[in-house]
C-alpha positions in Angstrom: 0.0 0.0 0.0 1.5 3.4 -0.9 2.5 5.6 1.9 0.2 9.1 2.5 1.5 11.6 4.6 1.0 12.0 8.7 0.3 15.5 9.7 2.3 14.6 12.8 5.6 13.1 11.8 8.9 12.2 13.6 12.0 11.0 12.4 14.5 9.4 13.9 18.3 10.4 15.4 19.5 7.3 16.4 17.3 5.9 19.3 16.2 9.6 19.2 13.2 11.4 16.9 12.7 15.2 16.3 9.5 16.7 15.5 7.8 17.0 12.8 7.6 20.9 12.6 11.8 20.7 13.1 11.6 18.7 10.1 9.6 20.4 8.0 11.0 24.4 8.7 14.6 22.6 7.3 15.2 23.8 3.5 16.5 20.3 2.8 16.7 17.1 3.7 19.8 17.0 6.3 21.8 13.7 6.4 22.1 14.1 10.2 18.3 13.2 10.1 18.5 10.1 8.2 18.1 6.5 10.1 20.4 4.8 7.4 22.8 2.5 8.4 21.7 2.5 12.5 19.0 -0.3 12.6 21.6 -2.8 11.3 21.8 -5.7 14.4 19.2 -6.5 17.6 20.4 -4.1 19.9 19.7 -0.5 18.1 16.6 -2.2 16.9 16.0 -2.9 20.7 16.6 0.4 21.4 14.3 1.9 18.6 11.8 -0.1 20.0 11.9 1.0 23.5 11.6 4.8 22.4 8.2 3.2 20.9 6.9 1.9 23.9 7.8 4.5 25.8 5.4 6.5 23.5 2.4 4.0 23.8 1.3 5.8 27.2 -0.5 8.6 25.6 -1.6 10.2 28.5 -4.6 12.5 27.5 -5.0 13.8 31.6 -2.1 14.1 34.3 -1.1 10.8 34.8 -3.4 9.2 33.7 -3.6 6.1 31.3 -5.9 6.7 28.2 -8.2 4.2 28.4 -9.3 5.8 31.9 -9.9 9.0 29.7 -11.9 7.5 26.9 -13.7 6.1 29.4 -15.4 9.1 30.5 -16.4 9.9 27.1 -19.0 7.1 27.5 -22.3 6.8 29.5 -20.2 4.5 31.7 -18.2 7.1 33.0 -18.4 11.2 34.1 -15.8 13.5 34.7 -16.8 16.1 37.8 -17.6 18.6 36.1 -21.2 18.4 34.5 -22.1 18.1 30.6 -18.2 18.2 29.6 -17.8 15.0 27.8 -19.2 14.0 24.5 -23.4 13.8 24.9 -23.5 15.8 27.9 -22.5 18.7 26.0 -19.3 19.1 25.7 -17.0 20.7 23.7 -15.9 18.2 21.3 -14.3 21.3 18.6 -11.3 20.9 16.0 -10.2 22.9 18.5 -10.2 20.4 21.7 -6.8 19.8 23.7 -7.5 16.2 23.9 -8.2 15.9 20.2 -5.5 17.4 19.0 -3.1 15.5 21.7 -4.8 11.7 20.4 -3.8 12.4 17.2 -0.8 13.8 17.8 0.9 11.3 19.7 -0.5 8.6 17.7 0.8 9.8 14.8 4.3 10.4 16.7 4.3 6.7 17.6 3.8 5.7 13.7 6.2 8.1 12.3 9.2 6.8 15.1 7.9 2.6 13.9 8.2 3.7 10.6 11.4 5.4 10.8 12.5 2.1 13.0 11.3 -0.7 9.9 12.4 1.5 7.2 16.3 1.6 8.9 16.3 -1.6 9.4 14.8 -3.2 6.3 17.9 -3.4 3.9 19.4 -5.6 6.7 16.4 -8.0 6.9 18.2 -10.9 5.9 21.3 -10.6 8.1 19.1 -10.3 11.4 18.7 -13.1 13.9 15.5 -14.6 15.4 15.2 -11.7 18.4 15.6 -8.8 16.4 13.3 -9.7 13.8 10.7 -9.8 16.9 11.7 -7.1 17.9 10.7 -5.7 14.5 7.3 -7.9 14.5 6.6 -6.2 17.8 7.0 -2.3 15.6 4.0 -3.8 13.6 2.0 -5.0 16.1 1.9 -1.5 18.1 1.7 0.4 14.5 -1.8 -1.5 13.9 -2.6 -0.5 17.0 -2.6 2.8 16.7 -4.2 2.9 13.4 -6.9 1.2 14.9 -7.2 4.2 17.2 -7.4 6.2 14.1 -10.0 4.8 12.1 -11.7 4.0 15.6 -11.5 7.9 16.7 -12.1 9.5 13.2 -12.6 7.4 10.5 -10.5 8.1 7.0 -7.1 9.1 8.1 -3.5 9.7 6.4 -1.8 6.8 6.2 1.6 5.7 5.9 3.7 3.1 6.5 7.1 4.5 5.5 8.4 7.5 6.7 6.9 10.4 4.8 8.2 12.8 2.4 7.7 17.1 2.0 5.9 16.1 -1.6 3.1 13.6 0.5 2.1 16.4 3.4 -0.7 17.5 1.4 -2.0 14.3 0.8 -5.8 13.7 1.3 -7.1 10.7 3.6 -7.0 7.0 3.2 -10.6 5.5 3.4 -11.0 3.1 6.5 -11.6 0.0 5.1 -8.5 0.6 3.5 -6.6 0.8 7.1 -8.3 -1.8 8.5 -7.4 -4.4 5.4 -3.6 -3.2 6.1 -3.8 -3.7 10.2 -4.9 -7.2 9.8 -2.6 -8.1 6.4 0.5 -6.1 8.0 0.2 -8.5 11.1 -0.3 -11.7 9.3 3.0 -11.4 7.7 5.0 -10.9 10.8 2.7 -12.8 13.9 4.9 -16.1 13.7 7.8 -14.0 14.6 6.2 -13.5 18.1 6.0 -15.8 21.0 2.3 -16.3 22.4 3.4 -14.9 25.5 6.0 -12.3 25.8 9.3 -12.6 27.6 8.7 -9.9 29.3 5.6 -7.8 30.6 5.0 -4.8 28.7 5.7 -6.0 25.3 3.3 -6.9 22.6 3.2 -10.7 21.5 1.5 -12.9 19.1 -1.6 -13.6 21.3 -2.2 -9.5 21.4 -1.4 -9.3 17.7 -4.3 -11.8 16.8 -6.3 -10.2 19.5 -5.7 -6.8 18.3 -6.7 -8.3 14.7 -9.9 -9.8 16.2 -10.8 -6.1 17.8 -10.2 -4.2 14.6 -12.1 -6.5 12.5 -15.2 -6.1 15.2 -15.2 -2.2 14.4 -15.3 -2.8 10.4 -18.1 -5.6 10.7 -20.0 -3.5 13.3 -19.6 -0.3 11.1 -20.3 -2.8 8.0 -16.9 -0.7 6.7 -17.6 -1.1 2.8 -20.7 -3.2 2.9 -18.3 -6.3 4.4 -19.5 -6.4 7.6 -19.9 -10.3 7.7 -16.4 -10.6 6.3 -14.7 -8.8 8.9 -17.2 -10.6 11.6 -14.9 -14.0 10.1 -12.0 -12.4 10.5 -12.5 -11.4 14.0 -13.8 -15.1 15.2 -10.8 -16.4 13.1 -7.9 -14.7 14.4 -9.9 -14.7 18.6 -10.0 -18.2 18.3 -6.4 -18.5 17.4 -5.1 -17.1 20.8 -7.8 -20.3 22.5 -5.7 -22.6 24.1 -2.2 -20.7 24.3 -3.2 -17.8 26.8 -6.3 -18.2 29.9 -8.0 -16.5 32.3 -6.4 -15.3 36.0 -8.4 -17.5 39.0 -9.5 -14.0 40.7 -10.8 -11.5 38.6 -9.6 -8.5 41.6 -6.1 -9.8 40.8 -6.0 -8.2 37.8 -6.2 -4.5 38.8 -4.2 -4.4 41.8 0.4 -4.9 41.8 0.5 -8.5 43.7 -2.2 -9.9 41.8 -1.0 -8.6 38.6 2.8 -10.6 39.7 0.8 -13.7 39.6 1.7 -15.8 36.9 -1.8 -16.5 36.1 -2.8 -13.0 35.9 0.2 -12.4 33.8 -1.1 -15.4 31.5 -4.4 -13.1 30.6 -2.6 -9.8 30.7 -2.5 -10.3 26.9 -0.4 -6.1 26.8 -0.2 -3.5 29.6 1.5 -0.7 29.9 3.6 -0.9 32.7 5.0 1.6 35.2 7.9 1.9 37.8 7.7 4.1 41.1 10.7 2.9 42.3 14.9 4.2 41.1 15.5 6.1 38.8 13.3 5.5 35.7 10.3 5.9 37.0 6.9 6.4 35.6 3.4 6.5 37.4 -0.3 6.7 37.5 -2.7 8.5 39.7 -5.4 6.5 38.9 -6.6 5.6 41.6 -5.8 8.9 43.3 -8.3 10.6 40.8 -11.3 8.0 41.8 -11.2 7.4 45.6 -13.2 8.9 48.3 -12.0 13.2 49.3 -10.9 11.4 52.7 -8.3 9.4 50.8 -7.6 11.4 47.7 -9.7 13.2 44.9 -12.6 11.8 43.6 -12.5 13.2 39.5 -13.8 10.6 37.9 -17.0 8.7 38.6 -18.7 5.1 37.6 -22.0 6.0 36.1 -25.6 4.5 37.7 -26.3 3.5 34.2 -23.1 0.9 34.4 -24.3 0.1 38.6 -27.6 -0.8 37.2 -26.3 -2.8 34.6 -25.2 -5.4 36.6 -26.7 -8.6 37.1 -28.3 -10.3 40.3 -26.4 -13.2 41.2 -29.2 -15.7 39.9 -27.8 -14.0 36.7 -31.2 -11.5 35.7 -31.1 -8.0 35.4 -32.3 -6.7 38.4 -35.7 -5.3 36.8 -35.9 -9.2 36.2 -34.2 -10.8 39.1 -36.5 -11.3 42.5 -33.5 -11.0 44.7 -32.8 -7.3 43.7 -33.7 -5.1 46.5 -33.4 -1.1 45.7 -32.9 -0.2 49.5 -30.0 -2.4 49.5 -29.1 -2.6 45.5 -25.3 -4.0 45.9 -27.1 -7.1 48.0 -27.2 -10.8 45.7 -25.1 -8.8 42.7 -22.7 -10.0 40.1 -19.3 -10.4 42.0 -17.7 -8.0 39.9 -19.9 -4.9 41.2 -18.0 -5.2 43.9 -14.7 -5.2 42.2 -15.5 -2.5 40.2 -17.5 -0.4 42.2 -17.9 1.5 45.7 -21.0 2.6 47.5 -22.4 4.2 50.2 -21.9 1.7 53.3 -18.8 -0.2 51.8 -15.9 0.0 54.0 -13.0 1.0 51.5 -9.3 0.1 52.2 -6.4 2.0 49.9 -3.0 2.5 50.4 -2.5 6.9 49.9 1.2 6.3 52.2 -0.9 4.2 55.1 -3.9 1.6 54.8 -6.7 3.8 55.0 -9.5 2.4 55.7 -13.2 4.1 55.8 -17.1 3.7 55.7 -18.2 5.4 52.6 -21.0 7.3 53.9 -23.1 9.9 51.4 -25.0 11.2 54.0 -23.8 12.2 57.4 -21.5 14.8 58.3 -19.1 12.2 60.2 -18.1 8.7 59.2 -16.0 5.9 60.7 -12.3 5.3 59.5 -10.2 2.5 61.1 -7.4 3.2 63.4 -4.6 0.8 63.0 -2.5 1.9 66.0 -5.0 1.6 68.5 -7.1 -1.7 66.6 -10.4 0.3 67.0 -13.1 2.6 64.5 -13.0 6.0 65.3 -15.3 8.6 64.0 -14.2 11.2 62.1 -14.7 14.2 60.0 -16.5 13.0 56.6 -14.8 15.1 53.9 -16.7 13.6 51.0 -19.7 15.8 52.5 -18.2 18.3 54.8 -14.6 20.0 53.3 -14.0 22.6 51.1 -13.4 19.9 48.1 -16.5 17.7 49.2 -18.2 19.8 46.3 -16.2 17.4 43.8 -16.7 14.2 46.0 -18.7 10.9 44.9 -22.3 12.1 46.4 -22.0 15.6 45.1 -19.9 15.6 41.7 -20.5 12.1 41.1 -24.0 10.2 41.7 -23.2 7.9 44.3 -20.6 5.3 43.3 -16.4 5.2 43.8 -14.5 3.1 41.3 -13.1 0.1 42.8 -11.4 -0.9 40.4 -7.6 -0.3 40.4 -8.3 1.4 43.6 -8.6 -1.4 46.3 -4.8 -1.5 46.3 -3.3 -2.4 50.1 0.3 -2.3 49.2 1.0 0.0 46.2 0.7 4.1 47.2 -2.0 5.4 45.2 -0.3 9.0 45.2 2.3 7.5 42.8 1.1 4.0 42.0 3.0 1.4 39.7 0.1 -0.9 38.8 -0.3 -1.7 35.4 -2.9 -0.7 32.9 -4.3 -3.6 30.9 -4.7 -2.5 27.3 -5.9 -6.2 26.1 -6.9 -9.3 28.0 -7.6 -12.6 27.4 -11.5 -12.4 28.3 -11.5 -9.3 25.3 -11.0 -12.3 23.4 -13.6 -14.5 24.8 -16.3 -12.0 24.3 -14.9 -10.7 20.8 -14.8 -14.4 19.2 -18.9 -14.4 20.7 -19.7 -11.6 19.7 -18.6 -12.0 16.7 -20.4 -15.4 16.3 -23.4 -13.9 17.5 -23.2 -11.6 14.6 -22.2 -14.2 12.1 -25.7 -15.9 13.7 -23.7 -18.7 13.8 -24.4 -19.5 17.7 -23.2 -22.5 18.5 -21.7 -23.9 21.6 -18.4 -22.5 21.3 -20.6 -19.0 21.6 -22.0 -20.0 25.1 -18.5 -21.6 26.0 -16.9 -18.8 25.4 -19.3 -16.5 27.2 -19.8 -18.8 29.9 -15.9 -18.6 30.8 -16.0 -15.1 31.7 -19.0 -15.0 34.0 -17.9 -18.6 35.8 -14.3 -17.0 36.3 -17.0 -15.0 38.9 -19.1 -17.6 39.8 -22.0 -16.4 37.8 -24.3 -18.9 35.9 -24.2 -19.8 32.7 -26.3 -17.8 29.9 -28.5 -20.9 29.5 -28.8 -21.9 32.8 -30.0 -18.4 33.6 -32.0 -17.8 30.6 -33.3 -20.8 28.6 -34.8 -18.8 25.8 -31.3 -17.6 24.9 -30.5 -21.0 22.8 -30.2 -20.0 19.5 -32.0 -16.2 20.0 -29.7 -13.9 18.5 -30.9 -10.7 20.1 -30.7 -12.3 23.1 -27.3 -13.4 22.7 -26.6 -9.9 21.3 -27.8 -8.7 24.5 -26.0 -10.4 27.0 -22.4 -10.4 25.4 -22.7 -6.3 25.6 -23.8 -6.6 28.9 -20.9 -8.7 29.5 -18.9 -6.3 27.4 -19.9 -3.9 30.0 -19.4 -5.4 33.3 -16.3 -6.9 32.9 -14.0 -4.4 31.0 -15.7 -1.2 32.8 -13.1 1.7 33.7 -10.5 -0.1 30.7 -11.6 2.0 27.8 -13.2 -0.7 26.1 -16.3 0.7 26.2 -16.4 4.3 24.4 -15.4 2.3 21.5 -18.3 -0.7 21.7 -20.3 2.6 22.4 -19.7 3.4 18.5 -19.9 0.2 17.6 -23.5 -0.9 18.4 -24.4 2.9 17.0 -25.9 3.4 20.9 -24.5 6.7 21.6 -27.8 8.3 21.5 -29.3 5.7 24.1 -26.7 6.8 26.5 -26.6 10.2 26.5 -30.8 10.4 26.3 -31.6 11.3 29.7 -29.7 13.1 32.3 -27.2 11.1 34.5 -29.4 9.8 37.6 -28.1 8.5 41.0 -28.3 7.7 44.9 -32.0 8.7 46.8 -32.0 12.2 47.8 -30.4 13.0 51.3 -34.2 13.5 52.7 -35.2 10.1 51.4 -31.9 7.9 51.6 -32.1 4.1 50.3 -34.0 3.1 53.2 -37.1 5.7 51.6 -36.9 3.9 47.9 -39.7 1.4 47.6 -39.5 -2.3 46.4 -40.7 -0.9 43.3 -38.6 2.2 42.5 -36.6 -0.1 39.9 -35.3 1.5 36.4 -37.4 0.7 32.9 -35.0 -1.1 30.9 -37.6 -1.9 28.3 -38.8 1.6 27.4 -38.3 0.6 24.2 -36.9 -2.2 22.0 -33.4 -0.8 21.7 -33.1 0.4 25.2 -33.9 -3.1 26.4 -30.8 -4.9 24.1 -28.6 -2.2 25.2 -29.5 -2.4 29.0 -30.4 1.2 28.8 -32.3 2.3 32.8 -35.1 4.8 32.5 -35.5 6.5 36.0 -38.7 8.4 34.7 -41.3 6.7 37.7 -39.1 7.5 41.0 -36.4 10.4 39.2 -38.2 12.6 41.6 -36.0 10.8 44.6 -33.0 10.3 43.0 -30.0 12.7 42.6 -29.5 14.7 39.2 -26.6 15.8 37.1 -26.2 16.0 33.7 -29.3 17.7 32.5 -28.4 19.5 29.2 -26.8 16.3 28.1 -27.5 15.5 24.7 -26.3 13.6 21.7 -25.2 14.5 18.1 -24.6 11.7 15.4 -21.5 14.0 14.5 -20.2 12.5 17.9 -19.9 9.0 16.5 -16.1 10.6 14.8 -13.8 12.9 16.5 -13.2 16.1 14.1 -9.9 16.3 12.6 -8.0 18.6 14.7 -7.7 22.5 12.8 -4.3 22.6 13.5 -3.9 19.9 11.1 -6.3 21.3 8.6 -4.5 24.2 8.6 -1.2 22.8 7.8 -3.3 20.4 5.3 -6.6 22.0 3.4 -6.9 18.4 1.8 -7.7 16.7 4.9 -11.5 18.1 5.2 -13.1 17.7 7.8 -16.0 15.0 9.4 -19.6 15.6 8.8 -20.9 18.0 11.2 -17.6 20.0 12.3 
């Protein structure tokens, strides 16, 4: 495929890269830019290579992985600030920070592969087994982040050799296009790659045929070029390849916290994470968790939605609209295991590490709480900042609507001020659910579908999709339903979700109604009544898509959110105007 010009493009200086704009204010062509000659033998290709990962971080908010980020741009997830994301009216210009960094650092990351592959391909033949890996491994992360461009906006410039003056004005590269190169690019190169990587933080074979399975899901969901069912083959094809050589961790919390993610069986369905280091003298951190916990043990800037809490299943595995066991004065009672992995609510007692174990009852309500005291072995009451400080504004029962994220944040031994825990970027159950879904889409459900499926919930103890419903053999919309559902719950605060948002076309759905959450402080759980459960069947579309409709009882329930709203333009990003500027030829996405 020819090569069309980045608007953002690096070249490399050794193990080095300069910027684009350095490049392109030169008069000429210097030779002091040129990569000829360094990518000869395995150790400048190593080197290359770990200038590339470094770059996979992408941070679009201070320390803070991206997939935490994209997250918010989802009904799943809300920033503190009302009606800032996408569909709660936010500012999603050409102009937007976080646009323009996306694309940036994307198309840094392709330009320093390219510049990597390009230096090293006239010595192809001379290199040994490891540092032709090495260079498998440049592929693998260079589909990846064209799948975050066709992902995020659809046509984009492409190249896959480093670009020339003549190419900057170069228009877009249709899609389908892309995608046919992500998945051809990495055939060529996957037997290069182990199925499990020597060591954690690089890409390997199993992520390379994952990452094949989840771009093929976008073009057959987006039916890129009226070949939706081919690409639905595709991504069952390559999923099922990675069954058998990678499997699931034993304990689904070990995956988001440092000593479950040492485990060698968590390692075994970390299929890529970016790792990080808060120890010597190369470090790199996150402050994830210190965006997400209660005020009394950090900041609380990011929020779980009531539209994911709702989503989760009674443990007889029905949705709790369905499930007799649901009780709304007590809704994290008989619930899917992993609503308490992922998610925090008023009563749970909440343990983190911010320097000490800190340990607290999450209390919306009152003006004290109880918070352990490990000296003396006894509960003490205390002030309760989350409701009476000068930041309890931006805590979970004000900002937010009732609900801390668990997730990555019930960590005991790593401080949460500076934490080292890894971000997953792919695991093994993505690939469960992607080789069903796409099955399910195929309408070819047979019982791979529901072995598949079934995997993930009885990793949690949760019943099978027959056993719970029956009337699921062989019902596509029902299978449709519950793999999203399962979509949802398990991958919830990994990014995973702003993308299947775009996906199923449901971006509408969740952004329809304001963001609902706990009872009112006059009214508290104990004031809901048995039957002040969400509508999840408003209509046909809201019930496949698990969508809650608070309209009978909204009058009790906290509100936020309430000039949200949702434009198709939303389903692509708009090409940054910085770019346009530098390229007329780009245009722009409908609506922008």
């Amino acid at each position: 495929m020819k090569k069309i010009a980045s608007l953002i493009c690096t070249v490399a200086l050794g193990a080095g890269f300069v910027s684009c704009s350095d490049f392109l204010d030169r008069s000429d062509t210097n030779a002091e830019y040129s990569t000829d000659g360094f990518f000869q033998g395995e150790q400048a290709i190593h080197d290359g290579l770990t200038t590339i990962y470094s770059g996979m971080y992408m941070n679009l908010a201070y320390n803070v992985p991206h997939p935490i980020t994209l997250e918010c741009y989802s009904g799943l997830a809300l920033e503190r600030d009302e009606n800032i994301t996408i569909g709660a009216g936010a500012g999603l210009t050409p102009e937007n920070s976080v646009v323009q960094s996306f694309w940036s650092s994307l198309y840094t990351n392709i330009a320093r592969i390219n510049a990597v592959l390009s230096g090293a391909a006239p010595y192809e033949s001379t290199l040994n087994a490891k540092a032709k890996q090495y260079l498998a491994e440049a592929h693998v992360l260079r589909g990846l982040c064209y799948y975050y461009l066709i992902a995020m906006w659809g046509d984009v410039p492409f190249f896959d050799e480093p670009v020339t003056i003549e190419q900057y004005k170069d228009k877009r590269t249709p899609k389908a296009d892309v995608l046919d190169f992500i998945i051809e690019d990495i055939d060529q190169i996957a037997e290069d790659l182990p199925w499990t990587a020597d060591e954690r933080g690089r890409v390997d074979r199993a992520f390379a045929r994952g990452l094949q399975s989840r771009a093929a899901l976008l073009g057959g969901s987006l039916d890129y070029d009226g070949r939706g069912q081919e690409y639905f083959r595709i991504a069952a094809d390559r999923a099922q390849q990675v069954f058998g050589n990678r499997g699931l961790a034993e304990n689904f919390d070990d995956l988001f916290n440092i000593t479950g993610q040492a485990k060698a069986d968590v390692r075994n369905e970390l299929l890529y994470e970016l790792t990080y280091n808060n120890s010597g003298g190369n470090q790199i951190i996150n402050m994830i968790a210190f965006g997400q916990v209660s005020r009394i043990q950090g900041q609380t800037g990011r929020h779980p939605s009531m539209m994911l809490a709702d989503t989760y299943e009674c443990i007889d595995g029905k949705r709790i609209d369905e499930s007799p066991l649901y009780d709304p004065q007590h809704p994290q009672r008989n619930r899917d295991p992993r609503f308490h992995s992922t998610l925090w609510m008023h009563g749970d007692t909440c343990t983190v590490n911010n320097g000490s174990l800190s340990t607290i009852v999450l209390n919306a309500y009152d003006m004290t709480t109880y918070q352990y005291n490990y000296t003396t072995g006894a509960w003490e009451e205390r002030n309760n900042d989350d409701i009476n400080s000068t930041a309890a504004w931006a805590s979970f029962c004000n900002a937010g609507v009732g609900y801390i994220w668990a997730k990555f944040c019930n960590e005991t031994v790593d401080n949460i001020n500076s934490a080292a825990v890894s971000m997953p970027m792919m695991r093994y159950a993505e690939v469960l659910l992607n080789y069903a879904e796409a099955k399910i889409e195929l309408n070819e459900i047979d019982q791979t579908v529901y072995d598949a499926i079934d995997e993930v919930r009885g990793r949690v103890g949760m019943p099978g999709v027959l056993e719970a419903d029956p009337t699921r053999q062989g019902n596509q919309a029902k299978m449709r339903q519950i793999v999203r559902r399962e979509r949802k719950v398990e991958f919830a605060d990994e990014g995973l979700h702003y993308f299947d948002m775009r996906r199923w076309g449901i971006g509408d759905l969740e952004n329809k109604y304001p963001s609902y959450g706990l009872p009112l402080a006059d009214i508290r759980y104990e004031g809901l009544d048995a039957d002040d459960i969400p509508n999840f069947k408003t209509t046909e579309r809201e019930d496949l898509n698990d969508i809650p409709n608070y309209d009978a009882y909204k009058e009790k329930l906290k509100v936020r959110d309430v000039n949200r709203y949702w434009d198709d333009k939303f389903n692509l990003w708009p090409i940054p105007q910085l770019e346009r500027d530098r390229n007329p030829n780009l245009g722009q996405n409908e609506g922008y």
